[in-house]
C-alpha positions in Angstrom: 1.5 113.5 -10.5 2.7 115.1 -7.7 6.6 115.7 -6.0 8.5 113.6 -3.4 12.2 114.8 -1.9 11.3 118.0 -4.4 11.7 115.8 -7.6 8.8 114.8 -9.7 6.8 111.9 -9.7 4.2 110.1 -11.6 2.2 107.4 -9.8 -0.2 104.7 -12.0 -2.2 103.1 -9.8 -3.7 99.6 -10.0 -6.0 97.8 -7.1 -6.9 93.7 -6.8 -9.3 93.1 -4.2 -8.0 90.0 -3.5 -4.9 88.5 -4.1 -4.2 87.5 -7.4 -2.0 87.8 -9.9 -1.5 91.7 -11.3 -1.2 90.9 -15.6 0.9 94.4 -16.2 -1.2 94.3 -19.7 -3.8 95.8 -17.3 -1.6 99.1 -17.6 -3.0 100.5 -20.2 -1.2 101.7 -23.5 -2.0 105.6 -22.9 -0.4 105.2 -19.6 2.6 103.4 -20.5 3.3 105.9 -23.2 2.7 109.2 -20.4 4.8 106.4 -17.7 7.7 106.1 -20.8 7.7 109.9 -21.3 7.9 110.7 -17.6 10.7 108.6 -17.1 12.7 110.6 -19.3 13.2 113.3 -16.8 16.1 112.8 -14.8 15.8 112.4 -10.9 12.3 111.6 -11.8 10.3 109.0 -9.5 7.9 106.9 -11.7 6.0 104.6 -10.1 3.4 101.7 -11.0 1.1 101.3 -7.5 -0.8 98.0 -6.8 -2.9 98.0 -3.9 -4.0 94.5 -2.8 -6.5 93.8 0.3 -4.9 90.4 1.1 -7.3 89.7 3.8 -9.6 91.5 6.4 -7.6 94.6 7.5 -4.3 93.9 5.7 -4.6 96.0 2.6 -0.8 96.2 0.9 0.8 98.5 -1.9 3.6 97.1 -3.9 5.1 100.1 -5.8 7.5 99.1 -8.7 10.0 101.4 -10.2 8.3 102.2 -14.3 12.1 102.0 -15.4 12.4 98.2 -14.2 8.7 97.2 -15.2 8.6 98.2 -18.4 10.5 95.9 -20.3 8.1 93.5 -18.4 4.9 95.1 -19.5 6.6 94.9 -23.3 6.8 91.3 -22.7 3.3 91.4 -21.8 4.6 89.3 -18.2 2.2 88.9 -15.0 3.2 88.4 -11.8 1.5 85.4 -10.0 0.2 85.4 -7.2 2.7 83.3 -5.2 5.7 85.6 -6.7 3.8 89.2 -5.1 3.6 87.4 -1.9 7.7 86.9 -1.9 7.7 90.7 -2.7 8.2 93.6 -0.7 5.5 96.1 0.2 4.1 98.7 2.6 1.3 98.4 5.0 -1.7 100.5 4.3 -3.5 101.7 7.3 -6.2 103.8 7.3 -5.8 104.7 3.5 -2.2 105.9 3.9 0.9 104.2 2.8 4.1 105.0 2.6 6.6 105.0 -0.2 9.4 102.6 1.7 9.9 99.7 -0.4 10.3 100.1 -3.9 10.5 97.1 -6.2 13.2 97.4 -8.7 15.4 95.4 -11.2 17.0 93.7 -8.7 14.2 92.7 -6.4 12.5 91.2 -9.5 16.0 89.2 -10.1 15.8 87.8 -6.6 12.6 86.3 -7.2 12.3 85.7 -11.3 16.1 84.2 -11.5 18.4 86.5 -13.9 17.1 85.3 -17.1 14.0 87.2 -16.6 14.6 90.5 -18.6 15.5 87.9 -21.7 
């Protein structure tokens, strides 16, 4: 938990340490309840972090918006391996990232084709 533009934000955080596909049933049910309940504050940031170390020295955090994910995670979806590498993230160096590119409903869309929330 923390703040970001003074609003509130709750961050899960996830880590493969190689790249494979992230199975959102590896959020577990305590945190999607507390991820749920933090979305219901308005202005609210709620995130779901997976950091990936694709290779030697390129470690990468996809950050995807709670709101847009958790219909997925109800679903019990995973996203593959060869859809995260289509999706946006930010670099991590030296243990730092930053919160530029956020993966949301649409970005999912681009990727999943529109019948995905189904």
């Amino acid at each position: 938990m923390g703040r970001q533009d003074n609003k509130p934000m709750y961050l899960e955080a996830k880590f493969n340490k190689d790249p494979s596909a992230f199975n959102l049933n590896r959020i577990e049910e305590h945190q999607a309840y507390y991820l749920d309940e933090f979305a219901k504050i308005p202005d609210a940031y709620c995130y779901v972090a997976l950091g990936v170390q694709w290779g030697r020295g390129d470690c990468r955090s996809f950050i995807f918006d709670w709101r847009d994910l958790s219909a997925l995670y109800k679903k019990g979806f995973s996203i593959h391996k060869k859809e995260l590498e289509k999706l946006p993230y930010n670099p991590v160096k030296k243990e730092i990232f930053q919160l530029d590119n956020i993966i949301n409903k649409e970005t999912l869309i681009s990727i999943y084709g529109e019948n995905l929330y189904d």
